[in-house]
C-alpha positions as CSV (number, residue, x, y, z in Angstrom):
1,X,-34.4,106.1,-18.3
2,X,-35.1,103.8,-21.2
3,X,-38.7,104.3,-21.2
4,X,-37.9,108.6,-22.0
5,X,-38.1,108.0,-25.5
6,X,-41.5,106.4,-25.7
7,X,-43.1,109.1,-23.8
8,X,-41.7,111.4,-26.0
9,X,-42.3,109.6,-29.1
10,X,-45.1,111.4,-30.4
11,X,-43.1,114.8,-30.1
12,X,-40.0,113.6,-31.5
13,X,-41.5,112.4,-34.1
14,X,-43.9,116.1,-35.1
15,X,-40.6,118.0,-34.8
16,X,-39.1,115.4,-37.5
17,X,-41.9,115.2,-39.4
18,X,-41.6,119.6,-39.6
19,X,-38.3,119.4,-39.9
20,X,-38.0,117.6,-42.7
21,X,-41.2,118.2,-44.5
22,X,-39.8,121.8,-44.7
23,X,-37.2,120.4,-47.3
24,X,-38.9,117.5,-49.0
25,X,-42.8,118.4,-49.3
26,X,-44.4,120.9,-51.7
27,X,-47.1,121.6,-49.8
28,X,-48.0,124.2,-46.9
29,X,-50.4,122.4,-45.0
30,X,-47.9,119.9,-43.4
31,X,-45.2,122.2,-42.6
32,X,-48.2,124.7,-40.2
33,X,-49.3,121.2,-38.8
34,X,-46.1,119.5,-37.3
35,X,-45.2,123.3,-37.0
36,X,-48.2,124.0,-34.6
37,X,-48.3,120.6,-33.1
38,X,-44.1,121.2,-32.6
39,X,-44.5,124.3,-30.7
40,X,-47.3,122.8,-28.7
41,X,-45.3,120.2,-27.6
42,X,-42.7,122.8,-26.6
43,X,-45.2,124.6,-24.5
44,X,-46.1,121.4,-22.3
45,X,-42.8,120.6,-21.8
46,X,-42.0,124.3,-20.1
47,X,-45.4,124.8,-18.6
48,X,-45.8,123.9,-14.7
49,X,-49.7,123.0,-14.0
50,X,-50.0,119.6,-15.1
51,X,-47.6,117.1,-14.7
52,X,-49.1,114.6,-17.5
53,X,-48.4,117.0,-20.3
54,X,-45.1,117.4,-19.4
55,X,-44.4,113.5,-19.0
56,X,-46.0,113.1,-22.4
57,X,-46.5,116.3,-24.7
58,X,-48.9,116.5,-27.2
59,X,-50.1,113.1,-26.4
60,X,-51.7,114.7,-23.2
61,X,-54.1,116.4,-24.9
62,X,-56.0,113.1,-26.8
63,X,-56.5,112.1,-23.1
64,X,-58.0,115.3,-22.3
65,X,-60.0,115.8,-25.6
66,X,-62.0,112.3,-24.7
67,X,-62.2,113.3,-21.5
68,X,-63.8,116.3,-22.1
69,X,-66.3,114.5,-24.4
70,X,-66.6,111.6,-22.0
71,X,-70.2,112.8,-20.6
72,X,-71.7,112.3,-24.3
73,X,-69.9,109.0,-24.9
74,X,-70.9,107.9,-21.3
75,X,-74.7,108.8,-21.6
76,X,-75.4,107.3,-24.7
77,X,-72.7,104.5,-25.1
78,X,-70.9,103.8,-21.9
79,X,-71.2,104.0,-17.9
80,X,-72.4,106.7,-15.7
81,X,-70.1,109.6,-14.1
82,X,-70.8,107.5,-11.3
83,X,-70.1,103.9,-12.2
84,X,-66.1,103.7,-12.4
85,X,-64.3,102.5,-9.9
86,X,-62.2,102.6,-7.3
87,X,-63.1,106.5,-7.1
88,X,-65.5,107.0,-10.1
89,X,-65.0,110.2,-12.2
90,X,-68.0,112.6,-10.2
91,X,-65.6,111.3,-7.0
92,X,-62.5,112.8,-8.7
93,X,-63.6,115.7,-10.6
94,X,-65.0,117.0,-6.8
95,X,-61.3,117.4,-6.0
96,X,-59.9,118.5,-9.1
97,X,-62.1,121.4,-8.9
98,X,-61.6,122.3,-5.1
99,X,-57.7,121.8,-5.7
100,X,-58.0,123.9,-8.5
101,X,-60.4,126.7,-7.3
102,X,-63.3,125.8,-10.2
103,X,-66.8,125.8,-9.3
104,X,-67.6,122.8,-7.7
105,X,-71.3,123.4,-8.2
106,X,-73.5,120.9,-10.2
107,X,-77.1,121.4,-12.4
108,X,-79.4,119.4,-13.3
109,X,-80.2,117.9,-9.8
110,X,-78.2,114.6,-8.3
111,X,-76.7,111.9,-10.2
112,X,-77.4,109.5,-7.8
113,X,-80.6,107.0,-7.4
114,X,-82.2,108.2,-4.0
115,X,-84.0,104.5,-4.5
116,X,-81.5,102.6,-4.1
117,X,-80.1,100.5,-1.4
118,X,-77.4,101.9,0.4
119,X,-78.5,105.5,-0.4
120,X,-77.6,108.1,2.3
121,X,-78.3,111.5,3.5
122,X,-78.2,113.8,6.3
123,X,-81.5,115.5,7.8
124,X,-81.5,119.3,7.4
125,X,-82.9,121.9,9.5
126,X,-85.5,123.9,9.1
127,X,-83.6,127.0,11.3
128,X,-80.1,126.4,10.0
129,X,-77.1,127.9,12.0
130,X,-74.8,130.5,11.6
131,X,-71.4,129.0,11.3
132,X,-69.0,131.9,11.0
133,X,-65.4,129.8,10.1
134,X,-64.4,126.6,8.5
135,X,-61.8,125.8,10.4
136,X,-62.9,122.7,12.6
137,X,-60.0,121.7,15.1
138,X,-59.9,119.0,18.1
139,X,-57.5,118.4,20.7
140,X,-55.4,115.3,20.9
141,X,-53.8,114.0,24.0
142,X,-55.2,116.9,26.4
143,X,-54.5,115.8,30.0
144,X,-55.0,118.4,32.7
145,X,-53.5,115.9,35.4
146,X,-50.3,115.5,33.2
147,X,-48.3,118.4,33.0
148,X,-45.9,116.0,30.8
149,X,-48.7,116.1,27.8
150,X,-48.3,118.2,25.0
151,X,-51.5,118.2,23.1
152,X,-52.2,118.8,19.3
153,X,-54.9,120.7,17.7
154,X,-55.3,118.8,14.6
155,X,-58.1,119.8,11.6
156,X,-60.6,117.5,11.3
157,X,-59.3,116.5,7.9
158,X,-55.9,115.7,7.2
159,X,-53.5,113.7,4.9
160,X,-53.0,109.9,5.6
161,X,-50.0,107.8,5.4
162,X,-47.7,107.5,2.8
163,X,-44.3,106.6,2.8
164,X,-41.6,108.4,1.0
165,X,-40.8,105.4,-1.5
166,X,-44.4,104.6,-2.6
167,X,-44.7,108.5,-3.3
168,X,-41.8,110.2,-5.4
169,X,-40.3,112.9,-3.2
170,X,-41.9,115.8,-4.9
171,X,-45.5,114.2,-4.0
172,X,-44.0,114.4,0.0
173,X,-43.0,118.3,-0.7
174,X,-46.2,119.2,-2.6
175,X,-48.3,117.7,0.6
176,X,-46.4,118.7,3.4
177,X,-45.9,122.1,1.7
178,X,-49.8,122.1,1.4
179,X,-50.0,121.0,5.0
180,X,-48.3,123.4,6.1
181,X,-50.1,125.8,4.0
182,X,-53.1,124.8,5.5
183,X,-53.0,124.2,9.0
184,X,-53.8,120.3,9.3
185,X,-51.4,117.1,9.9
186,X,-49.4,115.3,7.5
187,X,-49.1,111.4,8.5
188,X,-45.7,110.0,7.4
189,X,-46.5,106.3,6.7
190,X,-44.3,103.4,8.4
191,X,-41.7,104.9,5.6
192,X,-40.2,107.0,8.7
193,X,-39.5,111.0,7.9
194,X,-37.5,111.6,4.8
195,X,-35.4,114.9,4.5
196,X,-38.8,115.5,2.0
197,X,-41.0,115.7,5.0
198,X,-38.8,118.4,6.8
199,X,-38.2,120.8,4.2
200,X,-41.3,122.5,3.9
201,X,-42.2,122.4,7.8
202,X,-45.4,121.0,7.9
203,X,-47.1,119.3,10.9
204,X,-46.0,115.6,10.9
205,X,-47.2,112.5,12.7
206,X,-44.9,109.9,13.0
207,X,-46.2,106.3,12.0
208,X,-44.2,103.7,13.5
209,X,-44.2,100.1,12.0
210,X,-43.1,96.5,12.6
211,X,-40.0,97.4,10.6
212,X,-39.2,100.2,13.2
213,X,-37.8,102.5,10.3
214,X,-35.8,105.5,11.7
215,X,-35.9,104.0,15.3
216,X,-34.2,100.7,14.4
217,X,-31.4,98.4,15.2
218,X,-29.3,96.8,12.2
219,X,-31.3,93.3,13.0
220,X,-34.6,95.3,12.5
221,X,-35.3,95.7,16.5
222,X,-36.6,99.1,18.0
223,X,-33.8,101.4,18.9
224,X,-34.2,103.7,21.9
225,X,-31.8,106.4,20.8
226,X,-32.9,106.7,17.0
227,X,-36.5,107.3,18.3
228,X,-35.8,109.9,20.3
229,X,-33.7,112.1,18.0
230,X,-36.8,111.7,15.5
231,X,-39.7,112.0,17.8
232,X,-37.9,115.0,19.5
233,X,-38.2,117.2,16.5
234,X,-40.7,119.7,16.8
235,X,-42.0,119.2,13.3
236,X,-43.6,115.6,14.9
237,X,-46.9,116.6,16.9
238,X,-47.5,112.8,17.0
239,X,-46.8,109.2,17.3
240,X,-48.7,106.7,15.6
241,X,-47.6,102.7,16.6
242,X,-49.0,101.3,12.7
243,X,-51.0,97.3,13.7
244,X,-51.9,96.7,10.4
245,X,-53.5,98.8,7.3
246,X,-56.7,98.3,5.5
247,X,-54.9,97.8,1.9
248,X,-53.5,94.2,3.7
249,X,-54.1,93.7,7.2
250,X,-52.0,90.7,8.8
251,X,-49.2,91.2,5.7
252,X,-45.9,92.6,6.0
253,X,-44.1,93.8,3.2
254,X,-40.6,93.7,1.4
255,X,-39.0,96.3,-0.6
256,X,-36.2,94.8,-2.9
257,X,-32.7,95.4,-2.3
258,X,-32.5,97.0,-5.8
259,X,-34.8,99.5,-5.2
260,X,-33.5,100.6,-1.8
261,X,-31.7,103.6,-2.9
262,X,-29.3,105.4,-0.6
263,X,-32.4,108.5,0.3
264,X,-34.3,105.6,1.4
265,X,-31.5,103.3,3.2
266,X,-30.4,106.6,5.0
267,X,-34.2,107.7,5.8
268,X,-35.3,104.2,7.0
269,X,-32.1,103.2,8.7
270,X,-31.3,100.3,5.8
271,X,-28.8,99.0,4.2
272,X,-28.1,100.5,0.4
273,X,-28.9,97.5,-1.8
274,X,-30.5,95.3,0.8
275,X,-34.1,93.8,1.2
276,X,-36.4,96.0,3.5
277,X,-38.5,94.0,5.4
278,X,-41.8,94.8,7.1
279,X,-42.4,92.0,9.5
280,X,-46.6,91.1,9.6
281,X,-45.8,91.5,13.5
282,X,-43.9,93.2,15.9
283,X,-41.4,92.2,17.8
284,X,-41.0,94.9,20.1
285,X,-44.3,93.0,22.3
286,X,-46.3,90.3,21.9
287,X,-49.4,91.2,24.1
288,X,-51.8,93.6,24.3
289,X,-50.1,94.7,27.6
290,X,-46.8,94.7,26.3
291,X,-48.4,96.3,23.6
292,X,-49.5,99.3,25.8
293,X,-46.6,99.2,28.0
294,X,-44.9,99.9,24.7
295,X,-47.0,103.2,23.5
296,X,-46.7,104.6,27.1
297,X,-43.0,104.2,26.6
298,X,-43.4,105.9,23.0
299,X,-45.0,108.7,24.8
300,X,-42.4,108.7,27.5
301,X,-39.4,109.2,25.1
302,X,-41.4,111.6,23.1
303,X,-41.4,114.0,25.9
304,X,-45.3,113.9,26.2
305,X,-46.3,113.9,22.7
306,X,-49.8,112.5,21.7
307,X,-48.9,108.2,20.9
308,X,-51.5,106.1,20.0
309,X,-51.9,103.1,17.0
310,X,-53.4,102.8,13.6
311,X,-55.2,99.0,12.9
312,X,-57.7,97.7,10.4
313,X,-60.0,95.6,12.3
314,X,-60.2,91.6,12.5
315,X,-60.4,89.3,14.8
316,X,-63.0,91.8,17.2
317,X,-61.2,90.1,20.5
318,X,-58.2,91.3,19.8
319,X,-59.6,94.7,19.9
320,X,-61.8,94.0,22.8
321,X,-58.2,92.6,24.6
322,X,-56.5,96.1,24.0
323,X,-59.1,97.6,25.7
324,X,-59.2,95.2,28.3
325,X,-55.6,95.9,29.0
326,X,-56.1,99.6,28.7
327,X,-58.6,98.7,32.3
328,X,-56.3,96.8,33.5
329,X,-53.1,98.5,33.7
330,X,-54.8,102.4,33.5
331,X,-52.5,103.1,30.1
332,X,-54.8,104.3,27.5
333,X,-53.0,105.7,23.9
334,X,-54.2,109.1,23.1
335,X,-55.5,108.4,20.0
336,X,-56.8,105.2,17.7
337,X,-56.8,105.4,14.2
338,X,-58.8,103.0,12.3
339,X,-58.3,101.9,9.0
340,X,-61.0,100.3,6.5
341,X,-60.3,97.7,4.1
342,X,-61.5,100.4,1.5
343,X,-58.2,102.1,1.7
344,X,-55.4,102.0,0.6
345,X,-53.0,103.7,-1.6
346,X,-50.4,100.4,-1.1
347,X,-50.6,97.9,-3.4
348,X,-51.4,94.6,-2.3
349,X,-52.2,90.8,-3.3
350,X,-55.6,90.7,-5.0
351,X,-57.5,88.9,-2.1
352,X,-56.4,91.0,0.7
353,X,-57.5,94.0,-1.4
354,X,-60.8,92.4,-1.8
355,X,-61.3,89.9,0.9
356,X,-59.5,90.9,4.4
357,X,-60.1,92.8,6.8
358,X,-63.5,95.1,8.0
359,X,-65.0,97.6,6.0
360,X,-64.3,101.2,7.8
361,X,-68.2,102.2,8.6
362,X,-68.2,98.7,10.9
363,X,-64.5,98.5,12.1
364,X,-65.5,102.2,13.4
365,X,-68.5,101.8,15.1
366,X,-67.0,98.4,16.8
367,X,-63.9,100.4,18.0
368,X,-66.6,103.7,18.9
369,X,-69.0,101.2,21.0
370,X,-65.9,99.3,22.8
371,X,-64.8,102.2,24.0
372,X,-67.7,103.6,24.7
373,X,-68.9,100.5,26.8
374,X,-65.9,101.0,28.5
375,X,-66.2,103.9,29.8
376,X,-62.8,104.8,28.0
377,X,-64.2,107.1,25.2
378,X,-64.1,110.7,26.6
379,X,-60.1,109.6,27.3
380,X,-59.4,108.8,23.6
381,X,-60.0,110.7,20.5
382,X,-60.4,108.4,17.2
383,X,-59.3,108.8,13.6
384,X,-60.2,107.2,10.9
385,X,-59.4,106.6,7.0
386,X,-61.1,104.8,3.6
387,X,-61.9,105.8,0.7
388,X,-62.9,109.7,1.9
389,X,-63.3,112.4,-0.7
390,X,-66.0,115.1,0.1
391,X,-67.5,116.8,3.2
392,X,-70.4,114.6,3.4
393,X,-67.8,111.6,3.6
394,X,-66.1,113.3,6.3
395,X,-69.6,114.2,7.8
396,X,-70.8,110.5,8.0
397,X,-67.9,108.8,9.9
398,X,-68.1,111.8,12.3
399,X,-71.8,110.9,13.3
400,X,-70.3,107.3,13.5
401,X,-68.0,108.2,15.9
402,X,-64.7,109.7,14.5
403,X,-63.3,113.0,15.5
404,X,-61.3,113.2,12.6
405,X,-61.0,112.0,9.4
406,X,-57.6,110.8,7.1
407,X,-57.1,111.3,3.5
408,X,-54.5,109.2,1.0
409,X,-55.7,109.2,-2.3
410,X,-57.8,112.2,-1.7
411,X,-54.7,114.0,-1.3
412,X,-52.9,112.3,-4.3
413,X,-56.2,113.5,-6.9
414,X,-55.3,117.1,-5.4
415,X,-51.5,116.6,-6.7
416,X,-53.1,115.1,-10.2
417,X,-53.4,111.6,-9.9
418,X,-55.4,110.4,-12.3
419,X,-56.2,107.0,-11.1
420,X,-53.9,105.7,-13.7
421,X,-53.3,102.3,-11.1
422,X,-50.0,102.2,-12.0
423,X,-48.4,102.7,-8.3
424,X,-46.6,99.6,-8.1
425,X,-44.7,99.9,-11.3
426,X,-42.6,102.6,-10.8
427,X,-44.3,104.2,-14.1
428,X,-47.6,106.6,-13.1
429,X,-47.8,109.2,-15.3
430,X,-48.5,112.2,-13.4
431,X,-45.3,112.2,-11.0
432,X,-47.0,111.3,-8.3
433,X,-46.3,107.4,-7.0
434,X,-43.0,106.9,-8.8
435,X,-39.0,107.3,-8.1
436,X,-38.0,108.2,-11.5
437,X,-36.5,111.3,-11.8
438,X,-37.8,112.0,-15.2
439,X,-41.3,111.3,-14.4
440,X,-41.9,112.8,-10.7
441,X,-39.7,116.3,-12.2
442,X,-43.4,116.7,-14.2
443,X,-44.6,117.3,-10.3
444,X,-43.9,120.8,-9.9
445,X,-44.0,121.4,-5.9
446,X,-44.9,124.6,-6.0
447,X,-48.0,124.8,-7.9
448,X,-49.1,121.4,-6.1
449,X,-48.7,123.0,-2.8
450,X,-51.5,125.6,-3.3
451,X,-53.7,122.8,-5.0
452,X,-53.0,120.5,-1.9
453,X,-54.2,123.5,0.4
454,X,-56.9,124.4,-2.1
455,X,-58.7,121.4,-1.7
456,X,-58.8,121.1,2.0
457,X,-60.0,124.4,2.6
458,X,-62.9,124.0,0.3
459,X,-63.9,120.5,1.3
460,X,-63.5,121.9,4.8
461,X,-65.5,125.3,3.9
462,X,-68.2,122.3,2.5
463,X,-68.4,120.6,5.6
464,X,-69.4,124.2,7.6
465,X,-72.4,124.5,4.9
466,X,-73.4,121.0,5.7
467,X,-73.2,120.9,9.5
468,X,-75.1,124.6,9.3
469,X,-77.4,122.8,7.1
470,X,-78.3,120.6,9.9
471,X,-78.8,123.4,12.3
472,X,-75.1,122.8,14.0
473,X,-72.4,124.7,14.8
474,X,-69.4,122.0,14.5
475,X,-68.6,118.6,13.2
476,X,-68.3,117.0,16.6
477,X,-71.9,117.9,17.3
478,X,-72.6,115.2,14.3
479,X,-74.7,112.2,15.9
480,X,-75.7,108.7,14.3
481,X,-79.6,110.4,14.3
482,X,-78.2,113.2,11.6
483,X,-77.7,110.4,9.7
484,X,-80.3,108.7,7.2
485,X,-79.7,105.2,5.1
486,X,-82.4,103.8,2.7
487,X,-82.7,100.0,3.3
488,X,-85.0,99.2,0.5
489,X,-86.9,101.2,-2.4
490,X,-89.9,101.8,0.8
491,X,-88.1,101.7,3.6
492,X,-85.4,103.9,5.5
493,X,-83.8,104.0,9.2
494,X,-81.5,106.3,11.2
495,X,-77.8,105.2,11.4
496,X,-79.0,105.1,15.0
497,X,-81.1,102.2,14.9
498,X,-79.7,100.7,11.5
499,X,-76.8,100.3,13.8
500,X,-75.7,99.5,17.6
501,X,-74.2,102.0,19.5
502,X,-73.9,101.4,23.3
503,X,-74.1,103.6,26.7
504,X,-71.4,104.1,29.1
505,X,-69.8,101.1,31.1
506,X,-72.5,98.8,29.5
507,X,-69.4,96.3,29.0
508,X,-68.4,96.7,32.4
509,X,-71.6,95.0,33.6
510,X,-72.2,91.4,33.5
511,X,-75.9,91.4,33.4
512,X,-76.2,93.8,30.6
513,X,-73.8,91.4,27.9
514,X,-76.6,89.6,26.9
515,X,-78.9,92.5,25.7
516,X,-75.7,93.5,23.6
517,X,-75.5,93.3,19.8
518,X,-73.9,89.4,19.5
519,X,-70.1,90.5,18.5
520,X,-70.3,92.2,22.4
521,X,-71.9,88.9,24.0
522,X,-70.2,86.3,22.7
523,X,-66.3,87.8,22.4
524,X,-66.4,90.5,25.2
525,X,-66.2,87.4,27.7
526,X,-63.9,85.4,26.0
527,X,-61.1,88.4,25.0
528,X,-57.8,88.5,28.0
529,X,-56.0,91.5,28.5
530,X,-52.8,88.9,28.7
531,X,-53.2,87.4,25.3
532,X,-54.5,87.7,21.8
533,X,-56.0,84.9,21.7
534,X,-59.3,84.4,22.7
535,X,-60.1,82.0,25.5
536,X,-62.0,79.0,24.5
């Protein structure tokens, strides 16, 4: 509350300034400016469609003045459109326009150096399809032997985790209201489901963590009964065990007492005032069999829901151990969701941000190819989320291997996030990532809703062009050949031979391990369905 008065300095201080210079000041022209510059400030505190100019009126409108001139100062003074980072401002502007219905058209021909290293593109056809709709679904935890399953049809597109806490609770109304809106999934984070989730009745998948919140004991251990009173509400189409997260894979988390307010105690199953602790491990299983044993339980309690587990990838035997257990005892989750060390909406010591954990493009193609070699693919459908904005984002890790694709701060542009990197200090601008009342009431749910919807529906109408560009008639038809990557200035390859993909069962015979790319050779042998260590 103490901060109020300096984001409403400059407006306090026009009124004044009007106020008084109507007594005191001979002149006209002050009196019409603080006059005009009064009332404007009156109309962004009442007005609904962006949250910064109600958290700071009149001062809102410098930031939007400059930005409005930024592509002059940028060209001849400063960095490109696409130089900033984490998102740069072409990646940003892309979703304020689709969540706002503008033209997301562009002249003046690409932006981008097609020279460069890195550069990427998919092959079009020269007899484009037809493709009638835009909405691309896929079933999740189909079994036609289980008459226990209940299978979801999820969008291919759909909003990643975030916990109530690290998003103000209009943020969690605005996106579930938008998913709902929409037709696509809405992942809780390891936050558990606030009252925020359920109003609006959007589609919810469940994500479970190593603090257990909303299925926990009072020493932090998995409750049975809490689980099942949560997972048996029809609102939760899925379950989602959370390994680790690409922001800071291998750290746990604490949230201090002071900030554990009673919405969050009573939604997490804390104690008001206390420390909330996110162990780095479980403790509900210490193998990858108990591990399993674990999700089938999940599933069990559930009542036949799709279970499965998010992880950013590490160590690659402790993936290849999973699997191995998944052989060995027949349990397979219905769903993996990997997470690249791109993401991440949490915030998180310097060096894990930058220094742990796989980068999504490889951690997906690793899990893709395990599974694959396996002969455990066509039984488990895989998610994936980092740093995706636009259709060909969501186009690229589909040829990789994904069926669908996740969305955080994608999501949180659509609500007006401005990037301002302020998450972790209780004091973003825009509503968004904060639990101060005054700040998140500039969030107004209702208005964000349609934007939320807004932009998947036209990233997901801009996928149908681009998959009919290639002469195909849905996303899953995406293969690593569709994709193109430039090596060097004068030389190019297909994702398909720039990377290793591998046939059916090719892990489950001996003789063909040493052909394998080396991660596959040398760690394949050594991972133990019993263990996550590796053997020597």
């Amino acid at each position: 509350m103490h901060l109020v008065p300096f984001r409403y300095l400059t407006f306090i201080a026009t009124a004044a300034i009007f106020v008084l210079s109507l007594f005191y000041y001979d002149h006209y022209w002050l009196p019409l400016l603080a006059g005009a510059l009064t009332l404007l400030g009156i109309s962004d505190l009442l007005q609904t469609k962006r949250a910064l100019r109600r958290n700071y009126p009149i001062l809102a409108h410098f930031r939007f003045f400059f930005e409005s001139i930024r592509p002059e100062i940028r060209q001849y003074f400063l960095e490109s459109d696409t130089e900033a980072t984490p998102f740069s401002r072409s990646q940003r502007s892309i979703v304020y326009q689709r969540a706002k219905e503008q033209t997301d058209k562009r002249p003046f021909g690409t932006q981008l150096d097609v020279y460069e290293a890195g550069y990427e593109w998919i092959n079009h056809s020269i007899a484009p399809a037809k493709v009638t709709g835009h909405d691309f679904r896929i079933d999740i935890g189909k079994h036609p032997d289980c008459p226990r399953a209940k299978p979801y049809s999820a969008s291919v597109f759909n909003i990643s985790a975030m916990s109530f806490g690290a998003l103000s609770a209009n943020a969690i109304l605005a996106l579930n209201g938008g998913a709902r809106s929409g037709g696509f999934m809405h992942d809780t984070g390891e936050g558990s489901i606030s009252p925020y989730h359920r109003e609006n009745g959007g589609d919810l998948v469940w994500e479970i963590g190593s603090g257990y919140f909303g299925c926990r004991n009072q020493d932090g251990t998995f409750s049975e009964e809490r689980f099942i009173a949560n997972a048996s509400s029809e609102q939760v189409k899925m379950i989602e065990l959370k390994m680790s997260q690409g922001a800071k894979p291998g750290h746990g988390g604490v949230l201090p007492g002071p900030k554990v307010t009673i919405e969050i105690a009573t939604t997490r199953g804390v104690m008001v005032g206390e420390d909330c602790v996110s162990p780095a491990a479980h403790s509900a299983f210490s193998t990858p069999l108990e591990m399993l044993h674990f999700i089938d339980r999940l599933r069990t309690l559930s009542g036949g829901k799709p279970t499965g587990f998010k992880l950013a990838i590490g160590h690659p035997w402790e993936f290849f151990a999973i699997v191995k257990a998944m052989l060995e005892t027949g349990i397979t989750p219905d769903f993996i969701v990997v997470d690249g060390s791109e993401g991440g909406t949490g915030a998180a010591p310097v060096e894990f941000t930058d220094h742990v954990g796989t980068p999504l493009q490889e951690a997906l193609v690793l899990v893709h190819n395990t599974l694959v070699g396996a002969n455990l693919r066509d039984r488990i459908k895989i998610g994936c989320s980092g740093k995706i904005i636009t259709a060909f984002d969501i186009a690229r890790l589909l040829a990789l291997g994904a069926d669908w694709c996740n969305s955080a701060r994608g999501f949180m542009f659509a609500l007006g996030c401005i990037q301002s990197q302020s998450c972790h200090t209780d004091r973003c601008p825009t509503g968004v990532a904060t639990q101060d009342p005054q700040r998140q009431r500039a969030l107004v749910v209702d208005d964000k809703i349609s934007r939320v919807a807004h932009f998947h529906e036209n990233t997901m109408k801009a996928l149908a062009e681009l998959i009919a560009a290639a002469g195909l008639s849905h996303p899953q038809e995406l293969r690593p050949h569709h994709l193109v990557r430039r090596i060097s200035p004068n030389q190019v390859k297909l994702a398909s031979a720039l990377l290793p993909f591998l046939e059916a069962g090719q892990l489950l015979d001996p003789s063909q391990l040493p052909q394998l790319p080396p991660v596959f050779g040398l760690y394949w042998p050594k991972a133990q369905a019993a263990s996550f260590q590796s053997l020597a």
